[in-house]
C-alpha positions as CSV (number, residue, x, y, z in Angstrom):
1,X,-11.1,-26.1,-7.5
2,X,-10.0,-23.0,-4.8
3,X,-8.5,-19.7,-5.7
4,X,-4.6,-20.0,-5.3
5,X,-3.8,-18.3,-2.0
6,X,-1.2,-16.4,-1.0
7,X,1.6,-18.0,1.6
8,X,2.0,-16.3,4.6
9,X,4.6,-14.6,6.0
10,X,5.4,-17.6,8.3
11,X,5.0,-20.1,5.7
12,X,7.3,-18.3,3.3
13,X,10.0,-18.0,6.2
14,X,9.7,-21.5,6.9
15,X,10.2,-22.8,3.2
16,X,13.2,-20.6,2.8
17,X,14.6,-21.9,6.2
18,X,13.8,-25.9,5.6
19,X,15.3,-25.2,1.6
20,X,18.7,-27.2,1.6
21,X,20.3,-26.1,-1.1
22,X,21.3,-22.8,1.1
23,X,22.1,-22.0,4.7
24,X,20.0,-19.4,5.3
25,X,17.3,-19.5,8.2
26,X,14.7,-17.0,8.4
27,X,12.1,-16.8,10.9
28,X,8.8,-14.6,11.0
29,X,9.1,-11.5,12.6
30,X,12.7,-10.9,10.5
31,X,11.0,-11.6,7.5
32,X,8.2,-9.2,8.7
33,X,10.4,-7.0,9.3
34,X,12.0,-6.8,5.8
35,X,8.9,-6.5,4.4
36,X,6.8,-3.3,6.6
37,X,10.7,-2.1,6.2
38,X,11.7,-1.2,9.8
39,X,15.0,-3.7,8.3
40,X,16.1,-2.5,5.5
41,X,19.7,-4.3,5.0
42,X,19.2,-8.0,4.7
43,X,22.7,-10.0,3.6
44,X,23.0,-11.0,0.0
45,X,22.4,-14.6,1.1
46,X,18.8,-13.9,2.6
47,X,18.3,-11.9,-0.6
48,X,19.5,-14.9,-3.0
49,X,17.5,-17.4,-0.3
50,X,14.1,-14.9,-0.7
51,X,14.5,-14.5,-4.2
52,X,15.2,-18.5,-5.1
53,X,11.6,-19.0,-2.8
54,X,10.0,-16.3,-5.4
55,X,11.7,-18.0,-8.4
56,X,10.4,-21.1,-7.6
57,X,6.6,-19.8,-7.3
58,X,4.9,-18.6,-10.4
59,X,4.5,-15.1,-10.5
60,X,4.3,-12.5,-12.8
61,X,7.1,-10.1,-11.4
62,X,10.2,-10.7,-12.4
63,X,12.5,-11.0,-9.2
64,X,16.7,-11.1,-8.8
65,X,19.2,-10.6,-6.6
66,X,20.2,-7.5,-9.0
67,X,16.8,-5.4,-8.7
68,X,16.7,-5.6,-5.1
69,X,20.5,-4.6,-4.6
70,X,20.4,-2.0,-7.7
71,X,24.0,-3.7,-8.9
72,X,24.1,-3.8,-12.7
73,X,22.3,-6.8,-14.5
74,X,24.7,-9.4,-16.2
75,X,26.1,-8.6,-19.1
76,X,23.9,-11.3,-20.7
77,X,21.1,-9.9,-19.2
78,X,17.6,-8.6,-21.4
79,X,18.4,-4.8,-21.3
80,X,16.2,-1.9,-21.0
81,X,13.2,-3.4,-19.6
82,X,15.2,-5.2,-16.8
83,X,17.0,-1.4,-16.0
84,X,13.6,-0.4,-15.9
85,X,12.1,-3.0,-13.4
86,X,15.3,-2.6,-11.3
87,X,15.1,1.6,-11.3
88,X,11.8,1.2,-10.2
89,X,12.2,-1.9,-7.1
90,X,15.3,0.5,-6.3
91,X,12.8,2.5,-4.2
92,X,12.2,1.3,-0.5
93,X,8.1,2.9,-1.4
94,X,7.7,1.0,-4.4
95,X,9.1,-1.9,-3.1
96,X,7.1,-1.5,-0.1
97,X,3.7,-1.4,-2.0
98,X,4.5,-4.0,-4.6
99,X,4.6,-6.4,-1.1
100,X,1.8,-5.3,0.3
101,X,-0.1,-5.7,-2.8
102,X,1.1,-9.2,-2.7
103,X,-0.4,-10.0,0.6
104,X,-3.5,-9.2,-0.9
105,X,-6.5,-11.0,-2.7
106,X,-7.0,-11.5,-6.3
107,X,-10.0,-9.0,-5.7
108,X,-8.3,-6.4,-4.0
109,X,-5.0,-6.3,-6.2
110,X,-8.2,-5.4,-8.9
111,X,-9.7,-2.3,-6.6
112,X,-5.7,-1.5,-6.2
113,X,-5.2,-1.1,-9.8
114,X,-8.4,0.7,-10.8
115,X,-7.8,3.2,-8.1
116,X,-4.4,3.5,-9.4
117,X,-6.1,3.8,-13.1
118,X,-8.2,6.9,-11.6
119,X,-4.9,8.6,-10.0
120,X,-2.9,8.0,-13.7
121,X,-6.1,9.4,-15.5
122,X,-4.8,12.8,-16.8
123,X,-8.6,14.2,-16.9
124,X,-9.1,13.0,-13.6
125,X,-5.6,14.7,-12.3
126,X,-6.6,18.4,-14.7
127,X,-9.8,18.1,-13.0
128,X,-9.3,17.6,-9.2
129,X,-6.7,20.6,-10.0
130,X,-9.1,22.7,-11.3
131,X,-11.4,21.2,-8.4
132,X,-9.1,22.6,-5.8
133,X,-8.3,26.4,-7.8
134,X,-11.8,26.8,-7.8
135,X,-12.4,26.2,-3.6
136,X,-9.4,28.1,-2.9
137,X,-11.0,31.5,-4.6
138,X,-14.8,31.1,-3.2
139,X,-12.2,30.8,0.6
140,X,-10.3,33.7,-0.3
């Protein structure tokens, strides 16, 4: 039994193309190109057409239509928590990392999160602070 891999960007881009309960066709460099960024204003179909792909996968993110676009949840929608995950995919960096960290391994997303435990430490941030007062007097 195999670690579950991640699809490529090809093979995401060609389930979303042969899905037929949409229109939408997508090949690999566009797709590519939504995610390094360089396009950054897909049509609310490829949106719906990406997201139903994602939807369909089991993940641990939640993904809509509404947290890529920033519009306002449903009004049936779970509240605060949703707000939340849709302030934070609002931002083209944030949204840009959470899809490269996707591309990665099991293993890496790990590394990825325990450097990103190091950065959030508060001892570690007071500390590299004091770190750099400390060189900038001996340089003075």
């Amino acid at each position: 039994m195999g670690r579950l891999r991640e699809p490529t960007t090809s093979e995401v881009a060609k389930a979303i193309s042969q899905d037929p309960s949409h229109d939408v066709t997508l090949s690999r460099s566009y797709l590519t190109s939504l995610r390094n960024g360089s396009q950054t204003n897909p049509t609310i179909s490829v949106l719906s057409a990406i997201v139903r792909y994602f939807q369909s996968r089991e993940m641990t993110l939640p993904v809509s239509v509404s947290a890529l676009t920033s519009e306002a949840d449903p009004p049936n929608a779970a509240g605060e928590e949703k707000d939340e995950w849709a302030e934070m995919l609002s931002d083209r960096q944030v949204r840009s990392i959470a899809l490269r960290a996707g591309q990665l391994t099991p293993d890496l997303r790990e590394q990825l999160l325990s450097i990103m435990d190091v950065l959030d430490d508060p001892r570690t941030s007071a500390k590299s602070r004091n770190d750099d007062d400390t060189s900038d007097r001996g340089q003075s």
